[in-house]
C-alpha positions as CSV (number, residue, x, y, z in Angstrom):
1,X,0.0,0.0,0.0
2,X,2.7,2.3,0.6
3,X,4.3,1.7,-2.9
4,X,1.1,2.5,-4.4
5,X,0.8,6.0,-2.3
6,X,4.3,6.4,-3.5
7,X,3.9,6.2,-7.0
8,X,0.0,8.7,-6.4
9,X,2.4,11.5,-5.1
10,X,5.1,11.2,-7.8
11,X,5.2,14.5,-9.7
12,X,6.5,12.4,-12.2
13,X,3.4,10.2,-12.0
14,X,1.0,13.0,-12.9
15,X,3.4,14.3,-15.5
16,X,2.9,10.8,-17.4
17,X,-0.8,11.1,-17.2
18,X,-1.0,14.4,-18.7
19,X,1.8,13.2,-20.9
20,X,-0.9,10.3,-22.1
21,X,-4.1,12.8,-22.8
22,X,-2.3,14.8,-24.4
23,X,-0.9,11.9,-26.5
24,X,-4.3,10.5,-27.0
25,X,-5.4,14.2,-28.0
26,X,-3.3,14.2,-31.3
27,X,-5.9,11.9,-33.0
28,X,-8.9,14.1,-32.0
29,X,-6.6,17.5,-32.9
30,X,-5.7,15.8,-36.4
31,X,-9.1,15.2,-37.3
32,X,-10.4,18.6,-36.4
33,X,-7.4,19.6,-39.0
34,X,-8.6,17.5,-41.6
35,X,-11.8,18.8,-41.9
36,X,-10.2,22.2,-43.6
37,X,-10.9,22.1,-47.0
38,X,-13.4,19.0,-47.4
39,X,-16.4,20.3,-48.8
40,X,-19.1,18.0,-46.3
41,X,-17.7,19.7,-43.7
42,X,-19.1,23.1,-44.7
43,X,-21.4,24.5,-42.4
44,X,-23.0,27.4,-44.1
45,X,-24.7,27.9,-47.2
46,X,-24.0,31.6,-47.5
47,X,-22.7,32.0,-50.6
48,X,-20.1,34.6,-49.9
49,X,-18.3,33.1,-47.5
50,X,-18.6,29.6,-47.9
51,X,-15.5,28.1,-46.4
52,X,-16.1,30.3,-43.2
53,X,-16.1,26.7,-41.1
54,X,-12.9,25.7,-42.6
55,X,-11.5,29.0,-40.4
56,X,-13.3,27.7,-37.4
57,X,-11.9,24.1,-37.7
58,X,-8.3,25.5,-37.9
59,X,-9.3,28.4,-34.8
60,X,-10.5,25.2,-33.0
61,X,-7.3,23.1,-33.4
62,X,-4.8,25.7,-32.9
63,X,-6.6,26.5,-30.3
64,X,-6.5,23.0,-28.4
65,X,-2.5,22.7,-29.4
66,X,-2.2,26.1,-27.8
67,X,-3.8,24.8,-24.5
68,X,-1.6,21.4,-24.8
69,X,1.4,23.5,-25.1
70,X,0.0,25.7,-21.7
71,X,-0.8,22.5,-19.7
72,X,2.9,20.4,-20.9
73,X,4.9,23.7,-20.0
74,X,3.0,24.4,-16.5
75,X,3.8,20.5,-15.7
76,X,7.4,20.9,-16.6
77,X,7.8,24.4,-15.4
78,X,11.0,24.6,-13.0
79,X,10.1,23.7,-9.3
80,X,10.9,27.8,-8.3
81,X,7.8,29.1,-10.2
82,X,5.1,26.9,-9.3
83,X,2.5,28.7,-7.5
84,X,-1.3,27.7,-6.6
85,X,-2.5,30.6,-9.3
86,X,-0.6,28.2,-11.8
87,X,-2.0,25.4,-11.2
88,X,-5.3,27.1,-11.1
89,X,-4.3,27.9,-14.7
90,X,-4.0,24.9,-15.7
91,X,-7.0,23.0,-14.4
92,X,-9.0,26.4,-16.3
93,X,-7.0,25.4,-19.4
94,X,-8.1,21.9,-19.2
95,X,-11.8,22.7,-18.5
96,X,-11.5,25.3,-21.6
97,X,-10.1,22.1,-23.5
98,X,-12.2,19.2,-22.4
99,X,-15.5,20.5,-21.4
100,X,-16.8,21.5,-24.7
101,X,-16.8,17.5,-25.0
102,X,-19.8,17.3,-22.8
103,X,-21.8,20.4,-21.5
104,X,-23.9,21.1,-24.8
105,X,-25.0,17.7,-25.0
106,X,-27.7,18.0,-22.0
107,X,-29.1,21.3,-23.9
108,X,-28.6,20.6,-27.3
109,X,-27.7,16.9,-28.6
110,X,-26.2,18.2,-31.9
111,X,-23.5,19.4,-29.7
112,X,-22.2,16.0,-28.7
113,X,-19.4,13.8,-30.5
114,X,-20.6,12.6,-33.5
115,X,-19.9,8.7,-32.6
116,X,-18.8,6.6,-30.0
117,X,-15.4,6.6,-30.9
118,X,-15.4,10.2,-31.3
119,X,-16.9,10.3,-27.5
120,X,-14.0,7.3,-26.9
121,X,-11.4,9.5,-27.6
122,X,-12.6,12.6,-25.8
123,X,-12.2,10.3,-22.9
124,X,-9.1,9.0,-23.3
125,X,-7.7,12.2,-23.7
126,X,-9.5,14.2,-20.6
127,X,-9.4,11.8,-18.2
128,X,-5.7,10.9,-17.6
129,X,-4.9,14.7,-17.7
130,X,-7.0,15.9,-15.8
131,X,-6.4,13.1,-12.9
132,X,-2.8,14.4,-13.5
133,X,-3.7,17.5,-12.4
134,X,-5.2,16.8,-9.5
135,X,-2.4,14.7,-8.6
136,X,0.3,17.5,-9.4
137,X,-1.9,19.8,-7.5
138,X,0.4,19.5,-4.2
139,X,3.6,20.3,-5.8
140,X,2.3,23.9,-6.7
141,X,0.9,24.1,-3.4
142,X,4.0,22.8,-1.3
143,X,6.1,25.6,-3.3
144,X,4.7,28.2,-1.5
């Protein structure tokens, strides 16, 4: 039992888990990518601007890279400059990312994954990172 406490506290534990969503997030990231230019992925009829969605694909994927690139260099940031308004940034930056998954669906069911695999990987990608937040929440704590 004391191993397995052990390994729960390890910073490096946590980092690993965040290390995995974000690993499992490339799939969901790529296809958001290759949307851009496919023509049954338009979303408007408007004639004028009729690959307006292709922008919001790409807005949408930079986006989540941008956020994966917060969360990896907050987990990795040197020991002197974590802070509990850090990690407070992070677990924000990880609701930003992962939330939109789930809290149209209740309100609006077009706003759910399109599949089960889609809603598959949405899982795999939220749920080890955020439980590595949670773990690597003492270490911005303890800095203070």
């Amino acid at each position: 039992m004391e191993n397995l406490k052990a390994v729960l506290i390890n910073f490096w534990t946590a980092r690993v888990l965040v290390i995995v969503g974000c690993i499992y997030g490339y799939k969901p990231i790529k296809v958001t990518f290759s949307h851009i230019g496919k023509e049954n992925y338009l979303l408007t009829e408007i004639a004028h601007i009729p690959s307006h969605s292709y922008y919001h694909y790409f807005r949408e994927g930079v986006g989540d890279v941008a956020a994966i690139v917060v969360i990896l260099t907050i987990m990795f940031i040197a020991p002197k400059f974590r802070n509990p308004a850090l990690w407070w940034i992070m677990l924000i930056t990880m609701v930003g990312i992962y939330a939109p998954f789930w809290i149209g669906t209740p309100f609006n069911s077009d706003l759910s994954a399109p599949h089960m695999i889609a809603e598959i990987a949405h899982l795999k990608m939220a749920i080890p990172s955020v439980i590595g937040c949670f773990l690597a929440r003492r270490y911005y704590y303890e800095a203070q």
